[in-house]
N, CA, C and O of each residue as an XYZ file, in Angstrom:
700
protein
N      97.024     76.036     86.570
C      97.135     75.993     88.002
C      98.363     75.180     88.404
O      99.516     75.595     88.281
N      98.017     73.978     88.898
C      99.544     73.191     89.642
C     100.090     72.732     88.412
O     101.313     72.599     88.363
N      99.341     72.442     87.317
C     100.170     72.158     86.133
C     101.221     73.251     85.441
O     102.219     73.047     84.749
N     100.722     74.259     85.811
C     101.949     74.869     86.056
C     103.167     75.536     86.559
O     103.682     76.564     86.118
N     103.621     74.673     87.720
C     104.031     74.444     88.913
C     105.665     74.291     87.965
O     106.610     74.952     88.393
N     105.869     73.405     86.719
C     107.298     73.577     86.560
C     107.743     75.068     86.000
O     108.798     75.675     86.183
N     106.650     75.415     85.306
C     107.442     76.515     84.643
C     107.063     77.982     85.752
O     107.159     78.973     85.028
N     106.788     78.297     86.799
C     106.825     78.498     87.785
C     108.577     78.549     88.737
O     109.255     79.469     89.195
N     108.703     77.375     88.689
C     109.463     76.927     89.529
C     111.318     77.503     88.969
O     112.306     77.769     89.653
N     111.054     77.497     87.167
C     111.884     77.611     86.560
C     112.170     79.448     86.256
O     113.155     80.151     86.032
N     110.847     79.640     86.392
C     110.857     81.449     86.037
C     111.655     81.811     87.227
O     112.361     82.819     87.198
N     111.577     80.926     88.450
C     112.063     81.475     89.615
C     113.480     81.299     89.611
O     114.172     82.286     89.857
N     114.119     80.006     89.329
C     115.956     79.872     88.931
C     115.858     80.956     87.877
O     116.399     81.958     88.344
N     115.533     81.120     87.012
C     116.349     82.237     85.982
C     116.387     83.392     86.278
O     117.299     84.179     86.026
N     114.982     83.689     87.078
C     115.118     84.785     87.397
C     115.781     85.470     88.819
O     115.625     86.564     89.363
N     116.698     84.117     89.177
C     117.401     84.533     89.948
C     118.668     83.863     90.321
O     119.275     83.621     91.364
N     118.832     83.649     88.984
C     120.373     82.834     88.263
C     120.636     81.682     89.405
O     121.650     81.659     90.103
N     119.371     80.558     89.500
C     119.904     79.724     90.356
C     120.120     78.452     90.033
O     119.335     78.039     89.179
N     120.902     77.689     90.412
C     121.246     76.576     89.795
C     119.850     75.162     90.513
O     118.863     75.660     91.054
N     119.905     73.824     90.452
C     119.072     72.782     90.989
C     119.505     73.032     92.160
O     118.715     73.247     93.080
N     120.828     73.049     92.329
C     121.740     72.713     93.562
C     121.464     73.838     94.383
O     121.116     73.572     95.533
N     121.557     75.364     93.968
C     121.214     76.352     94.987
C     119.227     76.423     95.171
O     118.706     77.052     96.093
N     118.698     75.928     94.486
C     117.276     75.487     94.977
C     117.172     74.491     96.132
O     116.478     74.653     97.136
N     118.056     73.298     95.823
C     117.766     72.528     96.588
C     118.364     72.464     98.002
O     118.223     71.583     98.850
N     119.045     73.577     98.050
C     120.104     73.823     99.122
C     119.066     74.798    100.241
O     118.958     74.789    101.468
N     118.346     75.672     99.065
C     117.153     76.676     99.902
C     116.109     75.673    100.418
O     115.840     75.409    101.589
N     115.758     75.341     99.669
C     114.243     74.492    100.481
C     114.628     72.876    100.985
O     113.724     72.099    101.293
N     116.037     72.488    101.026
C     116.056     71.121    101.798
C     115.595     69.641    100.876
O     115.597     68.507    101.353
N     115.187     70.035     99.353
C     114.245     69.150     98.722
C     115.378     68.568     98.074
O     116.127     69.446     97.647
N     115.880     67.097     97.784
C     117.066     66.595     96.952
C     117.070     67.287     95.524
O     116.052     67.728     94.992
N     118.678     67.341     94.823
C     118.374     67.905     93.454
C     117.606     67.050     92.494
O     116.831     67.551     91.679
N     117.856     65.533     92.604
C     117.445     65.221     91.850
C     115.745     65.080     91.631
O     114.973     65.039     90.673
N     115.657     65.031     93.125
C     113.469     65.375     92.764
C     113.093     66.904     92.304
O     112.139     67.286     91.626
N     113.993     67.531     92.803
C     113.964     69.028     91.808
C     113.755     69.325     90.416
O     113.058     70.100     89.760
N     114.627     68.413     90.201
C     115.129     67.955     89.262
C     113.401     67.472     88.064
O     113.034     68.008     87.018
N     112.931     66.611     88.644
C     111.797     65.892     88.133
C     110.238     66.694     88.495
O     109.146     66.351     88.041
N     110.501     67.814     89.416
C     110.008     69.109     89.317
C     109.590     70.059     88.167
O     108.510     70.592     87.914
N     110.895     70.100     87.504
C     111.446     71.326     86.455
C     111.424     70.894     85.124
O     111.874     71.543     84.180
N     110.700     69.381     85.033
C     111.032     68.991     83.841
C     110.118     70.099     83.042
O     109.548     70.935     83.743
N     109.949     70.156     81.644
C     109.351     70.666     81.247
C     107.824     69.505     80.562
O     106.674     69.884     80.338
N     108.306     68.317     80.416
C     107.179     67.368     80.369
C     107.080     65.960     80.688
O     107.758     65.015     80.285
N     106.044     66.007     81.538
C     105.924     64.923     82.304
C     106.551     65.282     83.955
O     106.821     64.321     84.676
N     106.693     66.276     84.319
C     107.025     66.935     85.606
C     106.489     66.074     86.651
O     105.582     65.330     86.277
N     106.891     65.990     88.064
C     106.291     64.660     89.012
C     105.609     66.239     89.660
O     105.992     67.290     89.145
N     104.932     66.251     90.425
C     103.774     66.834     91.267
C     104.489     66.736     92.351
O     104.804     65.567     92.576
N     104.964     67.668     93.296
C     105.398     67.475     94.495
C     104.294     67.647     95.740
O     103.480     68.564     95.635
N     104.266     67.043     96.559
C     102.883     67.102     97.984
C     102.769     67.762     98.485
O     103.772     68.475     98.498
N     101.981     68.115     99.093
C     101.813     68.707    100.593
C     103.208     70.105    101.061
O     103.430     71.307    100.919
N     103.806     68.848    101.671
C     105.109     69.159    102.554
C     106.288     69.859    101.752
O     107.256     70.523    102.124
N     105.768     69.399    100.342
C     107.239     70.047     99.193
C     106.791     71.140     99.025
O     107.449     72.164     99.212
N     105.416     71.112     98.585
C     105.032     72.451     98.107
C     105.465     73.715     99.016
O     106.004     74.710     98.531
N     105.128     73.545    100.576
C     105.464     74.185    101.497
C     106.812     74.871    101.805
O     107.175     76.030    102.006
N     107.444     73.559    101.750
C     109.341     73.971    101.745
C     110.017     74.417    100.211
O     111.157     74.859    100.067
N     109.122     74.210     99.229
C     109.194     74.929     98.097
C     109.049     76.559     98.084
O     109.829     77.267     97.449
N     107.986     77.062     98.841
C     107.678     78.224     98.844
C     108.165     79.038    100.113
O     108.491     80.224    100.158
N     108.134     78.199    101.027
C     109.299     78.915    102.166
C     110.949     79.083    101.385
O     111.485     80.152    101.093
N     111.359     78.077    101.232
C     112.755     77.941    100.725
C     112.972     78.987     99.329
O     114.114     79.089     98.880
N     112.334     79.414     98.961
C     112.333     80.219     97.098
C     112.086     81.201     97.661
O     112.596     82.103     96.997
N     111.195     81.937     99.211
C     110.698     83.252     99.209
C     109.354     83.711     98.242
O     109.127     84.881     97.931
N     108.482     82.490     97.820
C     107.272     82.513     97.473
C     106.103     82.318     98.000
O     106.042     81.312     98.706
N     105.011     83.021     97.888
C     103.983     82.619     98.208
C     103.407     81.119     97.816
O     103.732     80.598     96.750
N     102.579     80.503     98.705
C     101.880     79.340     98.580
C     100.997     79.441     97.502
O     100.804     78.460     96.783
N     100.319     80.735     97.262
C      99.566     81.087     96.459
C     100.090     81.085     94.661
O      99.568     80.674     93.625
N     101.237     81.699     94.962
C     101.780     81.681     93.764
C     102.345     80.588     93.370
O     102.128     80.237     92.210
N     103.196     79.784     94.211
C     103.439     78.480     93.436
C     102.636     77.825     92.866
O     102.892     77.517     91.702
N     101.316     77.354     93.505
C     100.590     76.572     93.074
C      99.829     77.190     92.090
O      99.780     76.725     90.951
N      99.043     78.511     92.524
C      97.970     79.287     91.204
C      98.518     80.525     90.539
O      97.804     81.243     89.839
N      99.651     80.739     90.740
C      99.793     81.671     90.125
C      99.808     82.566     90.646
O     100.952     83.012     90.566
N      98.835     83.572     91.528
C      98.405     84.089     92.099
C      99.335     84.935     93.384
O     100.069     84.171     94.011
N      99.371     86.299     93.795
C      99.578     86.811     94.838
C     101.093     87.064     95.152
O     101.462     87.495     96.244
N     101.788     86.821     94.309
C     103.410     87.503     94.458
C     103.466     88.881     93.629
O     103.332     89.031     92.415
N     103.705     89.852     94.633
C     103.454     90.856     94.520
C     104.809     91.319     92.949
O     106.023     91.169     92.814
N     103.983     91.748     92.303
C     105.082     92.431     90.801
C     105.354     93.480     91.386
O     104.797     93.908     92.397
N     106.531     94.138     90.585
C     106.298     95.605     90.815
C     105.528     96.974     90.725
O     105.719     98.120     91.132
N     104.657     96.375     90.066
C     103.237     97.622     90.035
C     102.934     97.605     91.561
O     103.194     98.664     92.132
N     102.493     96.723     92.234
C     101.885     96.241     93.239
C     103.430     97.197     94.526
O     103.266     98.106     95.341
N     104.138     96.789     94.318
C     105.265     97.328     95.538
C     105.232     98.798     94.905
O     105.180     99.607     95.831
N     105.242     99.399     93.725
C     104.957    101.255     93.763
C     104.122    101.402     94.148
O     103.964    102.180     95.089
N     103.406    100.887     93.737
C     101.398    101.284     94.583
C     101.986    101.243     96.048
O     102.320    102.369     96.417
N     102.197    100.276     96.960
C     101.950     99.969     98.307
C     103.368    101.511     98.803
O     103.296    102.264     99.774
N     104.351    101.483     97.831
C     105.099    102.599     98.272
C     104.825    104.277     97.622
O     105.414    105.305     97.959
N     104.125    104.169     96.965
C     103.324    105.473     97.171
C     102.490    105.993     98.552
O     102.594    106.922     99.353
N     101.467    104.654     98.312
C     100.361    104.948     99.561
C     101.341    105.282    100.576
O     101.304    106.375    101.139
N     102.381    104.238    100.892
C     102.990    104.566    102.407
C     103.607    106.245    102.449
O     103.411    107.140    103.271
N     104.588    106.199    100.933
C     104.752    108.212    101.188
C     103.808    108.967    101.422
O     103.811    109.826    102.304
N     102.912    108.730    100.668
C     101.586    109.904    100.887
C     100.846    109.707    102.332
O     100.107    110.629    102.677
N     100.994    108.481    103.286
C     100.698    108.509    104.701
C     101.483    109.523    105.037
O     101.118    110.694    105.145
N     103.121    108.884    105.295
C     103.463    109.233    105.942
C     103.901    110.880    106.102
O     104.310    111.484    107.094
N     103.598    111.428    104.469
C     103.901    113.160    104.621
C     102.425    113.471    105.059
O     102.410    114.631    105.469
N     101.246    112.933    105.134
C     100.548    113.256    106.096
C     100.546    113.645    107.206
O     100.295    114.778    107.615
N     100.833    112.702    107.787
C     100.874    112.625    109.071
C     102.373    113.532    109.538
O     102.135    114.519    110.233
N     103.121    113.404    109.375
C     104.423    114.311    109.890
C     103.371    116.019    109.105
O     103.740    116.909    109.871
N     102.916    116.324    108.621
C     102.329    117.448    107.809
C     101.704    117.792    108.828
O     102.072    118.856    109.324
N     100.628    117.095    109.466
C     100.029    117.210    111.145
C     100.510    117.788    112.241
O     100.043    118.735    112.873
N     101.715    117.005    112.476
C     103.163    116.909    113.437
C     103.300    118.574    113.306
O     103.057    119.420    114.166
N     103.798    118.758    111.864
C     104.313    120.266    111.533
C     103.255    121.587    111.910
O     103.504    122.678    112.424
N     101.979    120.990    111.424
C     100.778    122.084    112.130
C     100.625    121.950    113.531
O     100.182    122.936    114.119
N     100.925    120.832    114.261
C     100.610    121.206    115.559
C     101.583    121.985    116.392
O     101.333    122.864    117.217
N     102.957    121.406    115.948
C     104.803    122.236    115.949
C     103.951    123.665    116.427
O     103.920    124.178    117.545
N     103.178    124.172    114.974
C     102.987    125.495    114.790
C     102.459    125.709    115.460
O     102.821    126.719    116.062
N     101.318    125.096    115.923
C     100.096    126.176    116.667
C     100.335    126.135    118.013
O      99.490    126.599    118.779
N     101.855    125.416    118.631
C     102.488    125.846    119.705
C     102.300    124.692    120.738
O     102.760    124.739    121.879
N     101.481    123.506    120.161
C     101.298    122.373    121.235
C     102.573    121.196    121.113
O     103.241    120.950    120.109
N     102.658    120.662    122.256
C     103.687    119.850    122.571
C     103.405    118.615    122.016
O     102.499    117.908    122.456
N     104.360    118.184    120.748
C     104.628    116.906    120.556
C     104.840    115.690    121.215
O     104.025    114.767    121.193
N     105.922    115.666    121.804
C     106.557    114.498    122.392
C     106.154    114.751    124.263
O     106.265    115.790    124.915
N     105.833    113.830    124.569
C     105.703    113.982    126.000
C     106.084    112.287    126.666
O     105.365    111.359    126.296
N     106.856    112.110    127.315
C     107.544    110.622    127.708
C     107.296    110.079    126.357
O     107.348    110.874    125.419
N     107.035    108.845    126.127
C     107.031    108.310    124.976
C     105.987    108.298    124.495
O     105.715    107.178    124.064
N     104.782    109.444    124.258
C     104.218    109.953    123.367
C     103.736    110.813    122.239
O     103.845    111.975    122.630
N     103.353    110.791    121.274
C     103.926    111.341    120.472
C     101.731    112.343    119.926
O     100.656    112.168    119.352
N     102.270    112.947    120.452
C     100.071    113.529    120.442
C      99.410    113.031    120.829
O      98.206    113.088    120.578
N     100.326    111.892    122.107
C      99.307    111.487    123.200
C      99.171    110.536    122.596
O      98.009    110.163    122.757
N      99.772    109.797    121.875
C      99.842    108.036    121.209
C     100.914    107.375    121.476
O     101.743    108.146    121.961
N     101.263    106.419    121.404
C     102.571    105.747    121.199
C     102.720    105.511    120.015
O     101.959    105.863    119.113
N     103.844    104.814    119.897
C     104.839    104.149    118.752
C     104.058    103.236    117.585
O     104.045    103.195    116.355
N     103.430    102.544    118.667
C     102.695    101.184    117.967
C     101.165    101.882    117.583
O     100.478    101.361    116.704
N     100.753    102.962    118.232
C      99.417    103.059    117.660
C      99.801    104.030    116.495
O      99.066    104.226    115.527
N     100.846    104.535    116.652
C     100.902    105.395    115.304
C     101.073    105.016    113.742
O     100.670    105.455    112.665
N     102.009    103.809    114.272
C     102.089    102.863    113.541
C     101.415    101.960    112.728
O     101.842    101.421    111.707
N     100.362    101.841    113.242
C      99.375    101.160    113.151
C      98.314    101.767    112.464
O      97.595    101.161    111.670
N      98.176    103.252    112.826
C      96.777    103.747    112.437
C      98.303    104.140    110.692
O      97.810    103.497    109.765
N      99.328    104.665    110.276
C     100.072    104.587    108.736
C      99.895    103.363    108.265
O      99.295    103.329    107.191
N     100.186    102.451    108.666
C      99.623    101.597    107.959
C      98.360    101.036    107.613
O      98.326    100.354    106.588
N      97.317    101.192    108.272
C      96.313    101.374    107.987
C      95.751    101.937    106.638
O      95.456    101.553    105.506
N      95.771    102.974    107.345
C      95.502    104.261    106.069
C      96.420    104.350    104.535
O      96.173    104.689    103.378
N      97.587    103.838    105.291
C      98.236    103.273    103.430
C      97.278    102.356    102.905
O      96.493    102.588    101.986
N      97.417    101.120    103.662
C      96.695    100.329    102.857
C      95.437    100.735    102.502
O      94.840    100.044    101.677
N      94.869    101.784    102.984
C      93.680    101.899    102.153
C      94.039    103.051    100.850
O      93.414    103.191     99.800
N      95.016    103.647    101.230
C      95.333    104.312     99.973
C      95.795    103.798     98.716
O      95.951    104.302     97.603
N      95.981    102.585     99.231
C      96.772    101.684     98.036
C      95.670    101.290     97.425
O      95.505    101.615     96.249
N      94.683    100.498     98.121
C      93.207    100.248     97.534
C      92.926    100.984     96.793
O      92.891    100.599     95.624
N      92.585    102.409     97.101
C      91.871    103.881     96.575
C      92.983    104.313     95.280
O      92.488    105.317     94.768
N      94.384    103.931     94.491
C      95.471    104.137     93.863
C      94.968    102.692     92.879
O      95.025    102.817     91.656
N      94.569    101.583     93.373
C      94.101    100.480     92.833
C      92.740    100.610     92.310
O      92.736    100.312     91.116
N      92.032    100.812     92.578
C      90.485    101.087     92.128
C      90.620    101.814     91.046
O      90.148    101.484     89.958
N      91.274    102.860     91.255
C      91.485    104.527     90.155
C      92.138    104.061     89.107
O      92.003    104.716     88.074
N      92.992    102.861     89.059
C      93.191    102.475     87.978
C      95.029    102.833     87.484
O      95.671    102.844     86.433
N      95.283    103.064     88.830
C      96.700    104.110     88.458
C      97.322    102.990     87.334
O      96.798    101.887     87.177
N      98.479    103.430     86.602
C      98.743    102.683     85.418
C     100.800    102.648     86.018
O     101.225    103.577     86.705
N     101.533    101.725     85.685
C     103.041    101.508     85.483
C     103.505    102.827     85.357
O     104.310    103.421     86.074
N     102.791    103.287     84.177
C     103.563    104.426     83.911
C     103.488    105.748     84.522
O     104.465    106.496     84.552
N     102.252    106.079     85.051
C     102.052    106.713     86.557
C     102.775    106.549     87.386
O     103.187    107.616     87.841
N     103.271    105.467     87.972
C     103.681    105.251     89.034
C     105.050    105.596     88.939
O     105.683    106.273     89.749
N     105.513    105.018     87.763
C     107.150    105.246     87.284
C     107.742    106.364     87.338
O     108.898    106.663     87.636
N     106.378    107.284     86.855
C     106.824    109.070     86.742
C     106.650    109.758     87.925
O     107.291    110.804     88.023
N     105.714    109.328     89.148
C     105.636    109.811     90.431
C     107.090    109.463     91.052
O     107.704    110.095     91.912
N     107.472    108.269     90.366
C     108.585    107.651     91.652
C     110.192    108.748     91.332
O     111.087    109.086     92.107
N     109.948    109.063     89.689
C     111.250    109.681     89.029
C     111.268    111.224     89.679
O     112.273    111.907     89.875
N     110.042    111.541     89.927
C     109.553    112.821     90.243
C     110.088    113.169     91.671
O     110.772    114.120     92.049
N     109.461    111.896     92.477
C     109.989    112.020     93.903
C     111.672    111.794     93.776
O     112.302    112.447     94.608
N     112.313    111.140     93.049
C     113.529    111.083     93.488
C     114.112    112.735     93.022
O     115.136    113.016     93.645
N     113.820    113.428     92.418
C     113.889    114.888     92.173
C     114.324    115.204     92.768
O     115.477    115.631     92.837
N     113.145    115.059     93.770
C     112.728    116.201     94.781
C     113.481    115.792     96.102
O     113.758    116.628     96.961
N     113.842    114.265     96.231
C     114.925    114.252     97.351
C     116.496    114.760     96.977
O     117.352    115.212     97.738
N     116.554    114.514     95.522
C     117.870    115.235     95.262
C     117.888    116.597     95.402
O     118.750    116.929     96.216
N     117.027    117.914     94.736
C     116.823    118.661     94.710
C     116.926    119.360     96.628
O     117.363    120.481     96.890
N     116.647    118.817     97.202
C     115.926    118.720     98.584
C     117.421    118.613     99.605
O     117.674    119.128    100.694
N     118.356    117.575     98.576
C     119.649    117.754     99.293
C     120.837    118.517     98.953
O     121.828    118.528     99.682
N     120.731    119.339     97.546
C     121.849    119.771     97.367
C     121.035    121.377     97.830
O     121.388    122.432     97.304
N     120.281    121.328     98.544
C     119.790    122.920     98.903
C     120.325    122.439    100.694
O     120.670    123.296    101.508
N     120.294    121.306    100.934
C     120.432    121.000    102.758
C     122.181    121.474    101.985
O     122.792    122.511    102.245
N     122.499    120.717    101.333
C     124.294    120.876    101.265
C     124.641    122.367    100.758
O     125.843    122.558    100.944
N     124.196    123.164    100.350
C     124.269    124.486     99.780
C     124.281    125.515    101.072
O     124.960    126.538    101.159
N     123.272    124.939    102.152
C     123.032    125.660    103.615
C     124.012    125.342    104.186
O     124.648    126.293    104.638
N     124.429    124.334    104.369
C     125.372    123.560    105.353
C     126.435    124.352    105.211
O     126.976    124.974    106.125
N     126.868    124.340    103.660
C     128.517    124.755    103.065
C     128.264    126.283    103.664
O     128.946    126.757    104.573
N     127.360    126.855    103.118
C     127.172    128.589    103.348
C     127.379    129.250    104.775
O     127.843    130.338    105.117
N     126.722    127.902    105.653
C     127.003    128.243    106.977
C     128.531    128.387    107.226
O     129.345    129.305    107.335
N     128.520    126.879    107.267
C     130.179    127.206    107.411
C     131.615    128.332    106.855
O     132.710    128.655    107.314
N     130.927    128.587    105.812
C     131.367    129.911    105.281
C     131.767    131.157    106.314
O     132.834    131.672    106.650
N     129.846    131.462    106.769
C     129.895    132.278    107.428
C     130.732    132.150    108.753
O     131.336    133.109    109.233
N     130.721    130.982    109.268
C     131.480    130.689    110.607
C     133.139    130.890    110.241
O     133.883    131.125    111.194
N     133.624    130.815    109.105
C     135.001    130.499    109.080
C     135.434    132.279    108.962
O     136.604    132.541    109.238
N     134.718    133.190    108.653
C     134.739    134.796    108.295
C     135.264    135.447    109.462
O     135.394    136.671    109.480
C-alpha cells in the first residue's frame, strides 16, 4: 500500500523520462523532499497535503498513489473506447433509420426532439454500461488489440473508397 508509494512514484519519472526537478516543478513539492520520497530504502512518507499535490501535479489518481489502485492501463482505455464506438454507431445507426423512414432530424437545436446534453448523456451512459457488459465477458488484450487493428481497416479502407469517389467525380466534371 503507502509503502509502496516510492516505487510508485519512480515508475512514474521513468515512465515518463522525468527528472526530481521536472517532478518537483509539477507538483510544487522541493527536490530535495522528493528526493527522500524516491529513496528506495528508508523513503520519508509524505502527508496529507503532499500526497494530494503529488497526484494532482503527476496526473495521478489519489487512489493509485497511495494503493495502487484505479489508474486506468490500457486494457481499461480499449474497453471504455470500444463501448464508446459501439454507442456511438448505434445511435447515428438510429439517426440513419429515421433519415429513412422520412422523419425530421434536426429541428432548432434538436436533434429527435433532444438536445445536445441529453444525447450526450444518455452515449455515455450506455457506453459505460457497455464497458461493464465487455468487462464481465471477460474480453481479453488481445481481443481488444484485434478489434482496434480491425477498426483502423475499416477507416482506411472507408477512405481510400471516399478518395476514389472524390477523384472519379472530378474526372467526370473535368470531361
Amino acid at each position: 500500500m503507502i509503502g509502496q508509494l516510492p516505487l510508485r512514484l519512480r515508475e512514474l519519472q521513468s515512465r515518463n523520462n522525468w527528472t526530481v526537478a521536472d517532478m518537483a516543478e509539477r507538483t510544487g513539492i522541493p527536490k530535495r523532499t522528493l528526493d527522500k520520497y524516491l529513496l528506495r530504502n528508508g523513503a520519508s512518507l509524505p502527508g496529507f497535503d503532499a500526497l494530494c499535490s503529488l497526484a494532482t501535479g503527476l496526473g495521478v489518481s489519489l487512489d493509485w498513489l497511495v494503493f495502487g489502485a484505479g489508474q486506468p492501463g490500457e486494457r481499461t482505455v480499449l474497453i471504455a473506447d470500444k463501448a464508446a464506438y459501439l454507442e456511438a454507431i448505434r445511435v447515428l445507426e438510429a439517426f440513419l433509420h429515421h433519415h429513412a423512414a422520412g422523419q425530421q432530424l434536426i429541428e432548432g437545436e434538436l436533434i429527435l426532439g433532444l438536445s445536445l446534453e441529453v444525447w450526450a448523456a444518455e452515449i455515455g451512459a450506455r457506453s459505460g454500461e457497455r464497458a461493464r457488459e465487455l468487462l464481465a465477458a471477460g474480453v481479453t488484450m488481445e481481443e481488444l488489440l484485434t478489434w482496434l487493428e480491425a477498426r483502423k481497416e475499416r477507416l482506411l479502407e472507408l477512405m481510400r473508397d471516399r478518395t476514389e469517389r472524390i477523384t472519379s467525380f472530378g474526372e467526370k466534371q473535368s470531361q
